[in-house]
C-alpha positions as CSV (number, residue, x, y, z in Angstrom):
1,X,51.0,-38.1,-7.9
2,X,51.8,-35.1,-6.3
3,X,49.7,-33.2,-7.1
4,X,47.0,-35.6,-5.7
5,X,48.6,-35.7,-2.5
6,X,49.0,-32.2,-2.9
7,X,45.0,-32.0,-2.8
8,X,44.7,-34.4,-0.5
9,X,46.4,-32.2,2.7
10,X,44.6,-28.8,1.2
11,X,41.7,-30.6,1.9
12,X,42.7,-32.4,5.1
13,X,44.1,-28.8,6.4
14,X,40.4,-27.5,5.3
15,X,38.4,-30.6,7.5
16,X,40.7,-28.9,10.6
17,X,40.7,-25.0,10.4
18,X,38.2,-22.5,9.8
19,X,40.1,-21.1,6.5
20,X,37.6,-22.9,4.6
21,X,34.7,-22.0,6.0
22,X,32.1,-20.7,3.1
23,X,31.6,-17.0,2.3
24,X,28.1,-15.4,3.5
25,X,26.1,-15.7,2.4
26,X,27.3,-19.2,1.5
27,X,27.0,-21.9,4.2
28,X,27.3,-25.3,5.4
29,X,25.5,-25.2,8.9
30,X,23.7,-22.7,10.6
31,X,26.5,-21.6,12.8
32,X,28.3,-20.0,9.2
33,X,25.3,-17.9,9.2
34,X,26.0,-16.4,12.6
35,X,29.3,-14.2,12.1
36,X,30.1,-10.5,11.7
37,X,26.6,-9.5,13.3
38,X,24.5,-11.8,11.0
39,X,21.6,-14.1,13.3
40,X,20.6,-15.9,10.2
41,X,19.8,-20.1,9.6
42,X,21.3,-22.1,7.2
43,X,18.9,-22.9,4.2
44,X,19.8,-25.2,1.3
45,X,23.8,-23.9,1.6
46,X,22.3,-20.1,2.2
47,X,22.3,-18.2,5.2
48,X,18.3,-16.8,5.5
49,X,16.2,-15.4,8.1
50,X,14.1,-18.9,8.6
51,X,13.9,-22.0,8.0
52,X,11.0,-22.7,9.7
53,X,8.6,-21.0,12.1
54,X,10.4,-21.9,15.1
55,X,12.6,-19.2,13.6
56,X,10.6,-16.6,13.8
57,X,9.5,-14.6,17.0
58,X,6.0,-14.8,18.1
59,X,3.3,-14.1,15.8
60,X,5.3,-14.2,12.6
61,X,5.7,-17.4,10.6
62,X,8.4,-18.3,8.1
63,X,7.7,-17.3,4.7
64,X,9.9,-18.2,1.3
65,X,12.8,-17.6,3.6
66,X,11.6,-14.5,5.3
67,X,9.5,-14.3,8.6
68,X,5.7,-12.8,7.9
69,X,3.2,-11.6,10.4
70,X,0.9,-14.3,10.8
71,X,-2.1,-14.8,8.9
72,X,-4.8,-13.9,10.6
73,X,-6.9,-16.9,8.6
74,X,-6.4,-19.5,6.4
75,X,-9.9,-20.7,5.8
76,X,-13.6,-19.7,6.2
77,X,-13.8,-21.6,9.6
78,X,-10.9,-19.6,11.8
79,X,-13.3,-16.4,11.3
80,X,-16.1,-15.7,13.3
81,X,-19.5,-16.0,12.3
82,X,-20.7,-13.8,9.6
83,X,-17.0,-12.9,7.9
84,X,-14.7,-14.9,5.3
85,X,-11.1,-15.4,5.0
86,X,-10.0,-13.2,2.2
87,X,-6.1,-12.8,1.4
88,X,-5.6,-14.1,5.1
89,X,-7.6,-11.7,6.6
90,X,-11.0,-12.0,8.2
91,X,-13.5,-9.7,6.1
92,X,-17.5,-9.3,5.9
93,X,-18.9,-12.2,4.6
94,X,-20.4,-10.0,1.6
95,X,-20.3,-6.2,0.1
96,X,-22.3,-6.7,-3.2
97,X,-25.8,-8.9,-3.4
98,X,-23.5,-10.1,-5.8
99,X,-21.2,-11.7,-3.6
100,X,-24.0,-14.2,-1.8
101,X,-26.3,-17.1,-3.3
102,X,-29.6,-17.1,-5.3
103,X,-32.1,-16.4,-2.7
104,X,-30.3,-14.3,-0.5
105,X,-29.0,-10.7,-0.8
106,X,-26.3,-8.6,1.5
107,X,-27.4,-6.7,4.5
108,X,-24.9,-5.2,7.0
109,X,-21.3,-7.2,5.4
110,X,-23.8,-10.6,5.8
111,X,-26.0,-13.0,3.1
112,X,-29.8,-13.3,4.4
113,X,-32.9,-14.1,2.8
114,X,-33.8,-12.5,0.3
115,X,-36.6,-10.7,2.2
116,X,-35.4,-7.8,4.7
117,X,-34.8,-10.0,7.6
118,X,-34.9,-13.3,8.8
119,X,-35.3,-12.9,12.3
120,X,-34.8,-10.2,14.4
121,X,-31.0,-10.0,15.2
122,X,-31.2,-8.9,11.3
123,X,-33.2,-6.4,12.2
124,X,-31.9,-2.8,14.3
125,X,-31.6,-2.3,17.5
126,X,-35.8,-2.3,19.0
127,X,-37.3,-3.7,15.9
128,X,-38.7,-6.8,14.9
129,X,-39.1,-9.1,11.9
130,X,-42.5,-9.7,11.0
131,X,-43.7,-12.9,8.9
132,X,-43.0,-11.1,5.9
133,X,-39.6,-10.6,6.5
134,X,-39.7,-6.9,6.9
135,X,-38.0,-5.0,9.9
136,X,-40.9,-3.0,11.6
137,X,-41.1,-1.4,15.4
138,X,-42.8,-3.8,17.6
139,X,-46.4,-2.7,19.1
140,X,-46.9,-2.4,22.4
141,X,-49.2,-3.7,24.4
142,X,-50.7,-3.1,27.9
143,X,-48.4,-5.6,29.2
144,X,-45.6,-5.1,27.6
145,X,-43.8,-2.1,26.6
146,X,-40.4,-1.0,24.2
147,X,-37.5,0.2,26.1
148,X,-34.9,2.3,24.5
149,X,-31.6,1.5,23.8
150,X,-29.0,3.1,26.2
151,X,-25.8,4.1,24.0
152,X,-22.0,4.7,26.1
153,X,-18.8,6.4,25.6
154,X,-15.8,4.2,24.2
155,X,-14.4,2.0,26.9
156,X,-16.7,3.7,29.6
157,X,-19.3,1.8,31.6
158,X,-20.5,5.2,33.5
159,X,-23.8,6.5,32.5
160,X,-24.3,10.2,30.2
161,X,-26.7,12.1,30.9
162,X,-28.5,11.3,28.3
163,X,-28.0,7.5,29.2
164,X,-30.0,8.6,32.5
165,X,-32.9,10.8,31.0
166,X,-33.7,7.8,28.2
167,X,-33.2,4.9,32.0
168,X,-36.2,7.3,34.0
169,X,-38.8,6.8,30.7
170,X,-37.6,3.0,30.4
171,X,-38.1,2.7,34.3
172,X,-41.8,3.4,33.8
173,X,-42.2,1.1,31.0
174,X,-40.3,-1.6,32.5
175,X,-42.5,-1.2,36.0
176,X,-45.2,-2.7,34.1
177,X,-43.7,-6.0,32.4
178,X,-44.1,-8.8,34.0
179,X,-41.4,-11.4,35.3
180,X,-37.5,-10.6,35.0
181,X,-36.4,-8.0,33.4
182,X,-33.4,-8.9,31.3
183,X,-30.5,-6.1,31.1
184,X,-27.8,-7.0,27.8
185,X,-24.6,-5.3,28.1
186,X,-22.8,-5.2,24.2
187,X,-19.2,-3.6,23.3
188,X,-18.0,-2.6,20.0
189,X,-15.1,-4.6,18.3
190,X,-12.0,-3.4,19.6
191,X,-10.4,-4.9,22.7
192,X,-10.5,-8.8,23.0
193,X,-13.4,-10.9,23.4
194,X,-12.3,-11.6,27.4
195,X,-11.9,-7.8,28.3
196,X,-15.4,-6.7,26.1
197,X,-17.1,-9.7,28.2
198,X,-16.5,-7.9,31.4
199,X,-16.8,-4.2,30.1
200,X,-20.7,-5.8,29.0
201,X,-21.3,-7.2,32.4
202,X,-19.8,-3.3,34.1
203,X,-22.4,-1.2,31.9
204,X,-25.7,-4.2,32.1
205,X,-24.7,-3.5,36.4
206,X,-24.4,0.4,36.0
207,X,-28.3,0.0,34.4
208,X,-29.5,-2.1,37.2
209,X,-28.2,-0.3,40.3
210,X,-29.7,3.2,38.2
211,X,-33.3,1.2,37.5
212,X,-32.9,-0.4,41.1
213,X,-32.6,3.3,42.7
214,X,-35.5,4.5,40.6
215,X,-38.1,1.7,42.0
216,X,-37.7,-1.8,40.0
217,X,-36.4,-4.3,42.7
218,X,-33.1,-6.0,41.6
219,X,-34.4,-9.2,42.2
220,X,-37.0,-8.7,38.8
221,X,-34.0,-7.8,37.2
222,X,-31.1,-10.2,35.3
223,X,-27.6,-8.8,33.6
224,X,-26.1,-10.6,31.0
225,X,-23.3,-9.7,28.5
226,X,-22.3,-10.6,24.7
227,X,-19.3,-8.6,24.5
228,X,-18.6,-7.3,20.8
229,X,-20.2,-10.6,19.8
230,X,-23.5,-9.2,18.6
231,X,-23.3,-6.2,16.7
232,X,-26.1,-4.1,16.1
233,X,-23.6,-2.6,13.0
234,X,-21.2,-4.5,11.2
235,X,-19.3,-1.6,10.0
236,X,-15.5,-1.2,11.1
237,X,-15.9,2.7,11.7
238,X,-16.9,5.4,15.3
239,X,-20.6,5.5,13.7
240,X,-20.7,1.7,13.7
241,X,-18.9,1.4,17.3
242,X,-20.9,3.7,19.0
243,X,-24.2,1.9,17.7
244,X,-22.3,-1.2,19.5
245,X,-21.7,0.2,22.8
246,X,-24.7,-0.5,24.6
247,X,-27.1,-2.3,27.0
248,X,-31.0,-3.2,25.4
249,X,-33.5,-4.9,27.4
250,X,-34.7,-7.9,25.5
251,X,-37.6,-10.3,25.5
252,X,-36.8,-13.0,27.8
């Protein structure tokens, strides 16, 4: 009997002073986990980094216990068009022909008809797909020429020199098209898609005022930008990018 009662005070005495609280990494509530420099949570009677991702700081989510970066994907759908979600992270939709469906084979990290192209944008930069699927430089006619792509420097909407020399043999060529001239201003991959959309616009503008200075009135003349959102190249490397940094004067 008195031993019981014995027990019963320990434990009483326990409910009412801090003697008794568990070890670490032992815990009852999440305040146990936050002694002696430890900013932990309590997990099923453990003191862990997370419990949840409210836990975590932004851009890390909670992870058996531990906070992760977060995935960049979880499914096909959160990448943009022509990559998969592979181990979380966006990747080319292909690297092998082996990797696509019957019928179709990859070209440039992407599954296409089996033929070389199936419409121009699978096509590079100034050629076209004909109706047998093959990539092939377009023919000019008397009303209608081929102006040449205009390549910049990373980040840099100012024109080379070489920028300026291929702008005064596209300014003859484009003298003699008829209606609006369209000028597309593209970026390579880096940066986000809000910065790369005005960086397009900045180097499409630096075209016009050069073509508007060498004849062709602005008002024949239209800027628009994609941003990194239609790579010529879908590689991930400077060769790639610097095929992406530029402004090409498509058919309207």
């Amino acid at each position: 009997m008195r031993r019981l009662a014995l027990a019963t005070l320990i434990a009483a005495a326990c409910g009412l002073s801090s003697a008794c609280t568990p070890t670490y990494p032992k815990c009852d509530k999440d305040e146990h986990c936050k002694t002696d420099g430890h900013s932990e949570v309590c997990v099923n009677g453990m003191c862990q980094e997370c419990g949840r991702d409210a836990d975590c700081k932004a851009g890390f989510v909670c992870k058996e216990s531990k906070c992760a970066p977060k995935p960049e994907c979880a499914a096909d759908g959160d990448c943009q068009a022509g990559f998969k979600c592979k181990t979380e992270k966006c990747v080319p939709e292909c690297a092998a022909d082996a990797e696509c469906t019957k019928g179709f084979s990859c070209k440039a990290g992407r599954c296409t008809p089996a033929g070389e192209c199936n419409s121009d944008a699978d096509c590079a930069a100034g050629k076209r797909c004909d109706a047998s699927q093959r990539c092939v430089e377009p023919v000019a006619t008397a009303t209608e020429c081929v102006a040449q792509v205009v390549r910049f420097d990373f980040n840099e909407f100012a024109l080379t020199a070489d920028a300026r020399r291929l702008l005064d043999k596209n300014a003859e060529c484009l003298k003699t098209r008829k209606g609006t001239v369209v000028i597309a201003g593209h970026c390579d991959e880096r940066g986000t898609e809000e910065y790369n959309l005005h960086l397009g616009e900045r180097r499409a503008n630096s075209v016009k005022k050069y073509l508007g200075a060498l004849g062709i009135d602005p008002k024949n003349m239209k800027t628009v930008s994609y941003g990194k959102e239609r790579p010529t190249n879908m590689g991930h490397d400077e060769s790639a990018w610097s095929e992406n940094r530029r402004v090409e004067f498509p058919d309207r």
